[in-house]
Backbone as XML, in Angstrom:
<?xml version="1.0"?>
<chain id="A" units="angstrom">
  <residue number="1" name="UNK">
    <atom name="N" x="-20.187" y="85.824" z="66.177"/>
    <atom name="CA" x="-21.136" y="84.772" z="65.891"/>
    <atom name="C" x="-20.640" y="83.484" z="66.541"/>
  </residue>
  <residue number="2" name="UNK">
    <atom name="N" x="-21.576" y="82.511" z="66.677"/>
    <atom name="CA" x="-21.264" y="81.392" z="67.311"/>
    <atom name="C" x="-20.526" y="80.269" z="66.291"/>
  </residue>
  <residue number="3" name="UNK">
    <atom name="N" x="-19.963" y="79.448" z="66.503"/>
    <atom name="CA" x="-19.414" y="77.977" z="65.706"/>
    <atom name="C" x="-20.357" y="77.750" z="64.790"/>
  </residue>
  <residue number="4" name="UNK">
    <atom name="N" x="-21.553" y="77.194" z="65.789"/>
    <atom name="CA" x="-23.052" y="76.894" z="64.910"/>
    <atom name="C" x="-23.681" y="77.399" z="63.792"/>
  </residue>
  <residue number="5" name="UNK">
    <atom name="N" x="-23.733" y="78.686" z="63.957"/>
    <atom name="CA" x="-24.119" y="79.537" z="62.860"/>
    <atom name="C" x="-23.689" y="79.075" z="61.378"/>
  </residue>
  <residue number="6" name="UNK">
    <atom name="N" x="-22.433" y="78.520" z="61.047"/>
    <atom name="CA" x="-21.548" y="78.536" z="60.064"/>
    <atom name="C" x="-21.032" y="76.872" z="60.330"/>
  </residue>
  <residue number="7" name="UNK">
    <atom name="N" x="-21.049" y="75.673" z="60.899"/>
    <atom name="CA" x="-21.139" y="74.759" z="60.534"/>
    <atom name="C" x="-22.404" y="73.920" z="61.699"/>
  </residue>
  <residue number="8" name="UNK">
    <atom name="N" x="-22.317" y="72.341" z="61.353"/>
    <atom name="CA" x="-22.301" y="71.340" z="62.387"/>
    <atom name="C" x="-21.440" y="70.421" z="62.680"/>
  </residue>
  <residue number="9" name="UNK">
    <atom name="N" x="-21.735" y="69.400" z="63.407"/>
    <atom name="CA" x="-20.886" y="68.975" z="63.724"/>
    <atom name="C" x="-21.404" y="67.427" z="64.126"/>
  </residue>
  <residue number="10" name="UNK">
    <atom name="N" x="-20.159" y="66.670" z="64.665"/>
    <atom name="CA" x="-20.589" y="65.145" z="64.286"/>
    <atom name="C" x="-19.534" y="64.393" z="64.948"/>
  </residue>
  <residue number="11" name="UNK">
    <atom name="N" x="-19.772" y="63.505" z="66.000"/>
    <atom name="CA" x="-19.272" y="62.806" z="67.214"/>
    <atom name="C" x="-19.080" y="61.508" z="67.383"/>
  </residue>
  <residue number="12" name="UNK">
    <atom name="N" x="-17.797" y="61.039" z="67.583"/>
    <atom name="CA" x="-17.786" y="59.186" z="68.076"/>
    <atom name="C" x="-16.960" y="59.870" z="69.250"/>
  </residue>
  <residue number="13" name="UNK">
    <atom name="N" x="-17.141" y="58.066" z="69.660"/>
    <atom name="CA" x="-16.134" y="57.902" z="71.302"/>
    <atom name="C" x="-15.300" y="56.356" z="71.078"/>
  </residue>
  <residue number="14" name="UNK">
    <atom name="N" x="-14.601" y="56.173" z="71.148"/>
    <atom name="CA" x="-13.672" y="55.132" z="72.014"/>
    <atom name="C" x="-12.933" y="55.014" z="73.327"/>
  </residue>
  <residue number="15" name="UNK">
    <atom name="N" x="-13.206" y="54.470" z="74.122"/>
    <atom name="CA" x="-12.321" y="54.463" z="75.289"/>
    <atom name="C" x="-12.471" y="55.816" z="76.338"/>
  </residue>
  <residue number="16" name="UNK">
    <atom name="N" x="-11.553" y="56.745" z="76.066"/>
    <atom name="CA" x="-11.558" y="57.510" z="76.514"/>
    <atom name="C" x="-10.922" y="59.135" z="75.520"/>
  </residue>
  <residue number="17" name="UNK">
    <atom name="N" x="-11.597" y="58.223" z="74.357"/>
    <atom name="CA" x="-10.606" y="59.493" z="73.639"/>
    <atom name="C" x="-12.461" y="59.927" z="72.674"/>
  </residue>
  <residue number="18" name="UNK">
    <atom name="N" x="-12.396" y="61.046" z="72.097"/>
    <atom name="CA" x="-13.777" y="61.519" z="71.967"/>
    <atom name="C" x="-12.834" y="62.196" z="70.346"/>
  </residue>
  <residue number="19" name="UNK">
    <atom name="N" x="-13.711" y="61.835" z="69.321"/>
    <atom name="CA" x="-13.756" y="62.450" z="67.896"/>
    <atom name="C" x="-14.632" y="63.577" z="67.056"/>
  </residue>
  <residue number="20" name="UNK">
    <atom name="N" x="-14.670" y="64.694" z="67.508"/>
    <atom name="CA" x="-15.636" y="65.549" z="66.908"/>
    <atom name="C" x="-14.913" y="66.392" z="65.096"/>
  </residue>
  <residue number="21" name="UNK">
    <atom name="N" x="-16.085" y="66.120" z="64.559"/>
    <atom name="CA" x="-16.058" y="66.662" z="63.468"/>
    <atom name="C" x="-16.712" y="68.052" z="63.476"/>
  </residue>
  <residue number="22" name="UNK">
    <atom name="N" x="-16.141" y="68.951" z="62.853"/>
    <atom name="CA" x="-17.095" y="70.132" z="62.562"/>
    <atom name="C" x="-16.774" y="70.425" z="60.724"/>
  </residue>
  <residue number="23" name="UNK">
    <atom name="N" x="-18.136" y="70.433" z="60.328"/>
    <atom name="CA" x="-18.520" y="70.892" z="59.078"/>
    <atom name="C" x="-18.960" y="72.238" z="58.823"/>
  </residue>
  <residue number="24" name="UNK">
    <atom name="N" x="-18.612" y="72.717" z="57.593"/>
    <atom name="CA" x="-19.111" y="74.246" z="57.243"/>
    <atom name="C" x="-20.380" y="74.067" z="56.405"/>
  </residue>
  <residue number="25" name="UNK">
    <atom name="N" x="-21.506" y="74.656" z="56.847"/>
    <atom name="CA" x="-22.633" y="74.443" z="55.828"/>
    <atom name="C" x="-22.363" y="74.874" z="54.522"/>
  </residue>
  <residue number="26" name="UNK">
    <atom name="N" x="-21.384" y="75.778" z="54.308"/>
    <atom name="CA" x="-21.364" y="76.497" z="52.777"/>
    <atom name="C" x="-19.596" y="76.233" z="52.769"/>
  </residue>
  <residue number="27" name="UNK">
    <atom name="N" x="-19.006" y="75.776" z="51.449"/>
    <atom name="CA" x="-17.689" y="75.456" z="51.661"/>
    <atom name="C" x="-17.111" y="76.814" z="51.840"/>
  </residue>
  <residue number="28" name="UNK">
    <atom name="N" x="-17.573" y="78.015" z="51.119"/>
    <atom name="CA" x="-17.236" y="79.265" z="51.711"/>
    <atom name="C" x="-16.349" y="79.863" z="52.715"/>
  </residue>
  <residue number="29" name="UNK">
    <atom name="N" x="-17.386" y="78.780" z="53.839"/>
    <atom name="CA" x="-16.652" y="79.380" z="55.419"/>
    <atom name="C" x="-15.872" y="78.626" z="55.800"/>
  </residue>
  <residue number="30" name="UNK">
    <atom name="N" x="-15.302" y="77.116" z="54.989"/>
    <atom name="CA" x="-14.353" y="76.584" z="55.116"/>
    <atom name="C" x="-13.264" y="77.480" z="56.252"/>
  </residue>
  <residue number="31" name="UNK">
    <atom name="N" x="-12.787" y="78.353" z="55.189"/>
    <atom name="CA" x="-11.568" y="79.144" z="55.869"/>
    <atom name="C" x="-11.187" y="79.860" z="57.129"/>
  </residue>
  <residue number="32" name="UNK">
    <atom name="N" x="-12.813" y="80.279" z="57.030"/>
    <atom name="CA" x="-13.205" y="80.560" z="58.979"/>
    <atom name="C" x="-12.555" y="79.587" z="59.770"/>
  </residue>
  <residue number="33" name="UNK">
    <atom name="N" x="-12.954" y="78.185" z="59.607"/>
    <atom name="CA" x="-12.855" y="77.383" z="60.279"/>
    <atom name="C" x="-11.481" y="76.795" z="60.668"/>
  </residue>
  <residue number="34" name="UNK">
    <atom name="N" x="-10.614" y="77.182" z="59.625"/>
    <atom name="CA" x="-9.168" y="76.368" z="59.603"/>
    <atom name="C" x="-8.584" y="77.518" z="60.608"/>
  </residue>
  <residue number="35" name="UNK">
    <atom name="N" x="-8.776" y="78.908" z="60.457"/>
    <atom name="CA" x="-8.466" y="80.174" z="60.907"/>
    <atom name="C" x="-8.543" y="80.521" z="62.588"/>
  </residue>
  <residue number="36" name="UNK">
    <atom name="N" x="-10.050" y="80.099" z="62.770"/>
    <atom name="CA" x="-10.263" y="80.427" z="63.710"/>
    <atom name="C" x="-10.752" y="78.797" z="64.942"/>
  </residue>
  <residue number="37" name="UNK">
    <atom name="N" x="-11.070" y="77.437" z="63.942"/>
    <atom name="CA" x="-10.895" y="76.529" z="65.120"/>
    <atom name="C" x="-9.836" y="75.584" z="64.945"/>
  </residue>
  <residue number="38" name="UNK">
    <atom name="N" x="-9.081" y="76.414" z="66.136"/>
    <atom name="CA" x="-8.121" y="75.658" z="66.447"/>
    <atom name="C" x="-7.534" y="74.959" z="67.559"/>
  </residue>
  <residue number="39" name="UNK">
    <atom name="N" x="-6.670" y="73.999" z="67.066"/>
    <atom name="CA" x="-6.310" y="73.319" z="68.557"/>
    <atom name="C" x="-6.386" y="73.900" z="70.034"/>
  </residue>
  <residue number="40" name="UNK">
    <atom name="N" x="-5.294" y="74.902" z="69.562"/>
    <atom name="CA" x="-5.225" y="75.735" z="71.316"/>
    <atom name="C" x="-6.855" y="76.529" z="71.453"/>
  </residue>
  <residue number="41" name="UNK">
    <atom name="N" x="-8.037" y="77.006" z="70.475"/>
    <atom name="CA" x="-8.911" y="77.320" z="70.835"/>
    <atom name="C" x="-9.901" y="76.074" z="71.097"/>
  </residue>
  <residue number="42" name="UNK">
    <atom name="N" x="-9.626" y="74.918" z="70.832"/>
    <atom name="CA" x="-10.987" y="74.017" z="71.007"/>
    <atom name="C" x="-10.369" y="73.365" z="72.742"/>
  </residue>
  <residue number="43" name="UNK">
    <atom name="N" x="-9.237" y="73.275" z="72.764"/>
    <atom name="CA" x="-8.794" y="72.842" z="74.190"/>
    <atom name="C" x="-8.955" y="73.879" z="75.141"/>
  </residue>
  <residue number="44" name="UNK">
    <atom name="N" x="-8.773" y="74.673" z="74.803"/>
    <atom name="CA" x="-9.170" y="76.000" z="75.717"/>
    <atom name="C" x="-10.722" y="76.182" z="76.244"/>
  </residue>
  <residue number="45" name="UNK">
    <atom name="N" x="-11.585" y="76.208" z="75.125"/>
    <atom name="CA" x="-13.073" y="75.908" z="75.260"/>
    <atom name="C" x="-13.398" y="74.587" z="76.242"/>
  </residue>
  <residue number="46" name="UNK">
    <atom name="N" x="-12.937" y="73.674" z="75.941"/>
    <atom name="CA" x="-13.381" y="72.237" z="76.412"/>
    <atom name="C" x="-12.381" y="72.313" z="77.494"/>
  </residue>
  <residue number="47" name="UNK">
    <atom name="N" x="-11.370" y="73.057" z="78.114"/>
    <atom name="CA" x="-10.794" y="72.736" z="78.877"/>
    <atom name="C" x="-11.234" y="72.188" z="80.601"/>
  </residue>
  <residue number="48" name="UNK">
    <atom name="N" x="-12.460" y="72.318" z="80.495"/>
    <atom name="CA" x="-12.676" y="71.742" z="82.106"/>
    <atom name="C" x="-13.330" y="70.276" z="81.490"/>
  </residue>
  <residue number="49" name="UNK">
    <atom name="N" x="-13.287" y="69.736" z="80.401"/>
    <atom name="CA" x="-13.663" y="68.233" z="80.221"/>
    <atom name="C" x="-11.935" y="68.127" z="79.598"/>
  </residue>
  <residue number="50" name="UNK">
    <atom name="N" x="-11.642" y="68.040" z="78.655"/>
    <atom name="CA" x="-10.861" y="67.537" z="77.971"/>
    <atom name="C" x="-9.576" y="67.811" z="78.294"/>
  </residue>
  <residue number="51" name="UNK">
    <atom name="N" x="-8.466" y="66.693" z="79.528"/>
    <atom name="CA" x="-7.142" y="66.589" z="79.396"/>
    <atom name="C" x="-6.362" y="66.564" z="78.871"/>
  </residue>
  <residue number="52" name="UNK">
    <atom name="N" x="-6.567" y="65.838" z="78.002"/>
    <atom name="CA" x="-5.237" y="65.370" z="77.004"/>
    <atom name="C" x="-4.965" y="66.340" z="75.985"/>
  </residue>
  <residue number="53" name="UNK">
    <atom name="N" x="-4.389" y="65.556" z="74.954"/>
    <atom name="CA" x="-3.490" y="66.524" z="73.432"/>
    <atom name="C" x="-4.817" y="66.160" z="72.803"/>
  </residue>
  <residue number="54" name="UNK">
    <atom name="N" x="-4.855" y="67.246" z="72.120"/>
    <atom name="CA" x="-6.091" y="67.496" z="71.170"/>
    <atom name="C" x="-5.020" y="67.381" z="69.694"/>
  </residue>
  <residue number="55" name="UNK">
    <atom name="N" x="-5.653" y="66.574" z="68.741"/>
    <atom name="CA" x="-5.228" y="66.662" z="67.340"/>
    <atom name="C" x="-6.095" y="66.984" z="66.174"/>
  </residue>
  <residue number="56" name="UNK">
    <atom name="N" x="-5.672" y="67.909" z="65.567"/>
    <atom name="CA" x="-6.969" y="68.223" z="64.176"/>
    <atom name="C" x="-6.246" y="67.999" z="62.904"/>
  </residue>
  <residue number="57" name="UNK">
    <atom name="N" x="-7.350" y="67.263" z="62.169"/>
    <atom name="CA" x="-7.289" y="66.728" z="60.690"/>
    <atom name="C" x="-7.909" y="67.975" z="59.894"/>
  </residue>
  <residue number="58" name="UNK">
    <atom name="N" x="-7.673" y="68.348" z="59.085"/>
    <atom name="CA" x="-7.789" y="69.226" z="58.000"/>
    <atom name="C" x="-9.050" y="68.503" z="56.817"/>
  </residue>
  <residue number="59" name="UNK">
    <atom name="N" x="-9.765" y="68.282" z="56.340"/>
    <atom name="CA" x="-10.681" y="67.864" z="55.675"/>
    <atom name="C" x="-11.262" y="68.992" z="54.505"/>
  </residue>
  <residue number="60" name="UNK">
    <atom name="N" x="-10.332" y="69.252" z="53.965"/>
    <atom name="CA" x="-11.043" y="70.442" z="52.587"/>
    <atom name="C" x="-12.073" y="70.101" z="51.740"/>
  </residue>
  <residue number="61" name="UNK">
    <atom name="N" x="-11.379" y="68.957" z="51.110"/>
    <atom name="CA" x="-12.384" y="68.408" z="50.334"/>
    <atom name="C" x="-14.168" y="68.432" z="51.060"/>
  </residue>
  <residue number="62" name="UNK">
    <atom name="N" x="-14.326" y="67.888" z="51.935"/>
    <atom name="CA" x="-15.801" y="68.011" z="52.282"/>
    <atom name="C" x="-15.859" y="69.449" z="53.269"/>
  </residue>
  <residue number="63" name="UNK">
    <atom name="N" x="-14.905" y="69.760" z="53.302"/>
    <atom name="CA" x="-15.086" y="71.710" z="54.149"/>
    <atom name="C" x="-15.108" y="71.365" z="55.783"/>
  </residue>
  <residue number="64" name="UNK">
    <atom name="N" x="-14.176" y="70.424" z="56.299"/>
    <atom name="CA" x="-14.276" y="70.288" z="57.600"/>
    <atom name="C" x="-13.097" y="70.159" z="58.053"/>
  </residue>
  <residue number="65" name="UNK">
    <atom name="N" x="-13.283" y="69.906" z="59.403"/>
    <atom name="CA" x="-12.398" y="69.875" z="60.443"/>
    <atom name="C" x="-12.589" y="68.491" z="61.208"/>
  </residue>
  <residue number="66" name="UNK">
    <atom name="N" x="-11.340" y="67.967" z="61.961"/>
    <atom name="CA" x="-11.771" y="66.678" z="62.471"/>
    <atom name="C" x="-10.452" y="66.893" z="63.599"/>
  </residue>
  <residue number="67" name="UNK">
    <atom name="N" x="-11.360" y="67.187" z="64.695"/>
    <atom name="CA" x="-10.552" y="66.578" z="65.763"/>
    <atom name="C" x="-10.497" y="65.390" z="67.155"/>
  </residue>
  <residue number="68" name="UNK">
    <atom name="N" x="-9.509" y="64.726" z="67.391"/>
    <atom name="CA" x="-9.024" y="63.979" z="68.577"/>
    <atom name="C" x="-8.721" y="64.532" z="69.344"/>
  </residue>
  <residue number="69" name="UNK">
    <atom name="N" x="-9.647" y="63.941" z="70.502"/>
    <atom name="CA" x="-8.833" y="64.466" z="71.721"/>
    <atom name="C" x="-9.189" y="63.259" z="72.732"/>
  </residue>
  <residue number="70" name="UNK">
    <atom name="N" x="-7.910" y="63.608" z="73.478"/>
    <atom name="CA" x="-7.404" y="62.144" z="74.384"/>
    <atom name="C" x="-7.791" y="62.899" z="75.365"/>
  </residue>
  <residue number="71" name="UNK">
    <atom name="N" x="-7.894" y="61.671" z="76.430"/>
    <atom name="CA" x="-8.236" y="61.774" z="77.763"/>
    <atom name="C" x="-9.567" y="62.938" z="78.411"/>
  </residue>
  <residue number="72" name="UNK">
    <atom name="N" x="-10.598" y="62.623" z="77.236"/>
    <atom name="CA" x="-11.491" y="63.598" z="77.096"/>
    <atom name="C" x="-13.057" y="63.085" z="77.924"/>
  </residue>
  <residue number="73" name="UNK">
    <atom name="N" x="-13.313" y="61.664" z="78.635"/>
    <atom name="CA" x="-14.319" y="61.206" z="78.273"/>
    <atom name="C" x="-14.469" y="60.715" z="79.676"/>
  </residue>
  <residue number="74" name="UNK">
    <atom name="N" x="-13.635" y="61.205" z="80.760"/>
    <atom name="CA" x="-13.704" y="61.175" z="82.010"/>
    <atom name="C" x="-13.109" y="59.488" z="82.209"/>
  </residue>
  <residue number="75" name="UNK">
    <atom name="N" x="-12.245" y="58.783" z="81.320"/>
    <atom name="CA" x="-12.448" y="57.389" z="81.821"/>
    <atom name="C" x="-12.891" y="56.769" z="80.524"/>
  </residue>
  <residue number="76" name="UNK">
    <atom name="N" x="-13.969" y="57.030" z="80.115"/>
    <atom name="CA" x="-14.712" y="56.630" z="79.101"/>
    <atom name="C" x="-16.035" y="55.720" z="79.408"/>
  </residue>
  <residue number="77" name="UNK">
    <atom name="N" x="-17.231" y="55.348" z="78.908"/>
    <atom name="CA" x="-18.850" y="54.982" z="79.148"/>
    <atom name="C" x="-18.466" y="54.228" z="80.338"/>
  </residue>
  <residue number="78" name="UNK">
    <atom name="N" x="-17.839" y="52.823" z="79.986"/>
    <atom name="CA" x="-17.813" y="52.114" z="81.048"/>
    <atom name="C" x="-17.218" y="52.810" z="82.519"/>
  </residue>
  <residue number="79" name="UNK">
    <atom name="N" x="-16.288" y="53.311" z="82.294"/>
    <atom name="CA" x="-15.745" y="53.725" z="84.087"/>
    <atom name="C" x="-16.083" y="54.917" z="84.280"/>
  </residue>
  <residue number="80" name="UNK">
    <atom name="N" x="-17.045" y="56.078" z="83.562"/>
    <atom name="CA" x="-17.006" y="57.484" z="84.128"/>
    <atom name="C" x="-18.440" y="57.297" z="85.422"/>
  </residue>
  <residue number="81" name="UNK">
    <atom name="N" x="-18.641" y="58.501" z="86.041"/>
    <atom name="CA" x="-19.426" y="58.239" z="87.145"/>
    <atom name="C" x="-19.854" y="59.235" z="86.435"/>
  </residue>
  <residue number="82" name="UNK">
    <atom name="N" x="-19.826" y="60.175" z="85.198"/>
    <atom name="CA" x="-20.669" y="61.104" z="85.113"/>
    <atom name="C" x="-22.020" y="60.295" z="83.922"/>
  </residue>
  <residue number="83" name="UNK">
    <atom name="N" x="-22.920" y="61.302" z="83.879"/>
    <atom name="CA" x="-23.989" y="61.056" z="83.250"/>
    <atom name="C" x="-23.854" y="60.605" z="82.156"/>
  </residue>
  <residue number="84" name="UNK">
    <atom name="N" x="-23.222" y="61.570" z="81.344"/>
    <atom name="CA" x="-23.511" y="61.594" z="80.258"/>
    <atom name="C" x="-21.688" y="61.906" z="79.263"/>
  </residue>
  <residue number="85" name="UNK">
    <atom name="N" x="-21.072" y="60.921" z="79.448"/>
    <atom name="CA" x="-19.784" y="61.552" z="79.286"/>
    <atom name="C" x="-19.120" y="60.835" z="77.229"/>
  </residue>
  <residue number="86" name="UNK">
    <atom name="N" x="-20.259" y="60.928" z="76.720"/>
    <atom name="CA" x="-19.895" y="60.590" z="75.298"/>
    <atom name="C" x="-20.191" y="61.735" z="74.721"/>
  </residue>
  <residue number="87" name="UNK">
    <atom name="N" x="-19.284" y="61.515" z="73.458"/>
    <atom name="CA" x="-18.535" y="62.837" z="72.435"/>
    <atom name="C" x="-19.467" y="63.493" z="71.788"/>
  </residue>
  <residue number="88" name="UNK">
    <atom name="N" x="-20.959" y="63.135" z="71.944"/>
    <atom name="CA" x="-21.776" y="64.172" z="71.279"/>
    <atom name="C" x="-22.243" y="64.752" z="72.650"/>
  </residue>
  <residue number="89" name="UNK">
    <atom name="N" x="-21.844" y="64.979" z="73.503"/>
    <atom name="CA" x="-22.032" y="66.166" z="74.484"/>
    <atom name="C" x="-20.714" y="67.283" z="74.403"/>
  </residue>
  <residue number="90" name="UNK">
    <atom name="N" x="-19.325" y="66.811" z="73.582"/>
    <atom name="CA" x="-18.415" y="67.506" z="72.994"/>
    <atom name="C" x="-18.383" y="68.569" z="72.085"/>
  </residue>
  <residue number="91" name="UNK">
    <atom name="N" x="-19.132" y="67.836" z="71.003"/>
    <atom name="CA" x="-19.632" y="68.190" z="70.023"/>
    <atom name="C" x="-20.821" y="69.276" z="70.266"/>
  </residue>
  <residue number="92" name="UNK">
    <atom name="N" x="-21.710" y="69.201" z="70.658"/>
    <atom name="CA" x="-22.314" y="70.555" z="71.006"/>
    <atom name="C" x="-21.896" y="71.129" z="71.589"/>
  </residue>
  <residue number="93" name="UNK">
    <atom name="N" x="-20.987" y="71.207" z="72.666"/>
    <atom name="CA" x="-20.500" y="71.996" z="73.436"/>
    <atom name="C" x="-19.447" y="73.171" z="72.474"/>
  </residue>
  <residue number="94" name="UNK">
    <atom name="N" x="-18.654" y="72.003" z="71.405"/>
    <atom name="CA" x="-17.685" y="73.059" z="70.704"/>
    <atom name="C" x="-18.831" y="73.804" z="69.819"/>
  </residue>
  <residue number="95" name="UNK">
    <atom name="N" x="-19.781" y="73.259" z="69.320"/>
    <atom name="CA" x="-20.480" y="74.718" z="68.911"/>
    <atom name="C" x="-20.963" y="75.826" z="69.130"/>
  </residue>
  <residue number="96" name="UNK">
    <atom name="N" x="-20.783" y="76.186" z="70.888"/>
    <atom name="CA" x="-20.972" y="77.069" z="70.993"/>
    <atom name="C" x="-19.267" y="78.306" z="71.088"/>
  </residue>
  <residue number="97" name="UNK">
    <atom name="N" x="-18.287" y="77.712" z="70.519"/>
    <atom name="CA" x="-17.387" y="78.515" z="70.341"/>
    <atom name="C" x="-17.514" y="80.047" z="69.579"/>
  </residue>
  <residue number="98" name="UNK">
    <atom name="N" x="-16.875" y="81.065" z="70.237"/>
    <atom name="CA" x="-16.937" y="82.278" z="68.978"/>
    <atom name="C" x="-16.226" y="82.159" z="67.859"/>
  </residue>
  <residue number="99" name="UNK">
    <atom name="N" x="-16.410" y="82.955" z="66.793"/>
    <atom name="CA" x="-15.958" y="82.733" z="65.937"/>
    <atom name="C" x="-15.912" y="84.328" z="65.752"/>
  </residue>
  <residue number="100" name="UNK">
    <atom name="N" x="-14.987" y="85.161" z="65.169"/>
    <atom name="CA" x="-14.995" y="86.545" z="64.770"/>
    <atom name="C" x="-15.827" y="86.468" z="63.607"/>
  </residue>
  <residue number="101" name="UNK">
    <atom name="N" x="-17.017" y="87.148" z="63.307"/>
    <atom name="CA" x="-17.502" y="87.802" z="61.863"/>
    <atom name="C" x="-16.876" y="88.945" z="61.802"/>
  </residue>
  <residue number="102" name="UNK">
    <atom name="N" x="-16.353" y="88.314" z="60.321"/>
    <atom name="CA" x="-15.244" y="89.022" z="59.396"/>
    <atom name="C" x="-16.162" y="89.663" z="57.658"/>
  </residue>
  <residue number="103" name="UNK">
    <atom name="N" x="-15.157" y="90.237" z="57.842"/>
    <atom name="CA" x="-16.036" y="91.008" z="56.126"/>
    <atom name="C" x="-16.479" y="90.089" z="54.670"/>
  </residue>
  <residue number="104" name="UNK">
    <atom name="N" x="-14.791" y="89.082" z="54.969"/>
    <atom name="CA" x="-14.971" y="88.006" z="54.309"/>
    <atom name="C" x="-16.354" y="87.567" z="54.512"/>
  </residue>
  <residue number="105" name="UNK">
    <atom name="N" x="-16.783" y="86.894" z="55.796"/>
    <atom name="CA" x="-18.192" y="86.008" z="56.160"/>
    <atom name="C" x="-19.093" y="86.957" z="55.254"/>
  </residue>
  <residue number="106" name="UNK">
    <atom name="N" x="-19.002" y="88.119" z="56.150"/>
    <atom name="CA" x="-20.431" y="88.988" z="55.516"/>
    <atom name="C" x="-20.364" y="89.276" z="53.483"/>
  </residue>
  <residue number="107" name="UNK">
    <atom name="N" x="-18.980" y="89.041" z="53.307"/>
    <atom name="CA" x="-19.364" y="89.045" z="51.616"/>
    <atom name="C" x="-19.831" y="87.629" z="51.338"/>
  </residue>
  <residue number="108" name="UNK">
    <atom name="N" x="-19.054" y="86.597" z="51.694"/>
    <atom name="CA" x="-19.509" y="85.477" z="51.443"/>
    <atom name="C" x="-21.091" y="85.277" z="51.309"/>
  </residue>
  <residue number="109" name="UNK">
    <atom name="N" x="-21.877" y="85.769" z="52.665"/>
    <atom name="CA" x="-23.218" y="85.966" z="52.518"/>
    <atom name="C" x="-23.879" y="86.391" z="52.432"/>
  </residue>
  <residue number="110" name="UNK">
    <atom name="N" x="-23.774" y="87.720" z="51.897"/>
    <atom name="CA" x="-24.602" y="88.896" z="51.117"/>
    <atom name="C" x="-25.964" y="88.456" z="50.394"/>
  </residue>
  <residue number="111" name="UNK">
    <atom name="N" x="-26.883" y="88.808" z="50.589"/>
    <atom name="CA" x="-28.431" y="87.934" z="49.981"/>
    <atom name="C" x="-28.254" y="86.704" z="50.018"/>
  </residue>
  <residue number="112" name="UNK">
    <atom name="N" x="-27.672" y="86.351" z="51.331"/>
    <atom name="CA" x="-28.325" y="84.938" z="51.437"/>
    <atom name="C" x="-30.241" y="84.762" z="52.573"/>
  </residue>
  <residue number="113" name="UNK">
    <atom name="N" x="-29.930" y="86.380" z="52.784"/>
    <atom name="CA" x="-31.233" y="86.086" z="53.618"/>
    <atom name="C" x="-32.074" y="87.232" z="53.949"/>
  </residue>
  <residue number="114" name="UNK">
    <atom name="N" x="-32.826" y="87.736" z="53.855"/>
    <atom name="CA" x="-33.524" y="88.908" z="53.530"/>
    <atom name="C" x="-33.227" y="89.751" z="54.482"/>
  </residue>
</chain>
């Protein structure tokens, strides 16, 4: 399954460093998320935008994830020559990450949908 499926997600920029949040719609899949997005997988994904050290915040309480990443933004608004080089083009992009569906997921959501 995709990232999306199981959260969203939510974007600032400064400079040249880009902040994406990803949320779990059900705190449930929280654990997916700590499990399976991770640093070396979100830099890996984003690796033809994002240079720098990627850092992730842990966020349980609201069932998310929060990561930094430097040198992500080509320059950043003012100096990039690309189009469109702010962190909610990040942010969708990490949702299309895989995610393994696990037995866990599928108990978690058993009649949630006909």
């Amino acid at each position: 399954m995709l990232l999306r499926e199981i959260a969203h997600a939510r974007a600032g920029d400064k400079g040249n460093i880009s902040n994406v949040s990803v949320i779990a719609y059900d705190p449930k899949d929280f654990p997916l998320l700590e499990q399976y997005v991770t640093v070396e997988r979100v830099k890996a994904h984003l690796s033809g935008i994002v240079r720098g050290d990627v850092v992730r915040y842990a966020l349980p309480s609201i069932g998310a994830l929060n990561f930094v990443m430097h040198d992500a933004l080509a320059g950043g608004v003012t100096r990039s020559l690309a189009l469109d080089a702010h962190g909610k083009t990040l942010s969708f992009a990490l949702l299309s990450l895989d995610i393994p569906m696990t037995k866990q997921h599928s108990d978690n959501h058993q009649g949630d949908k006909p």
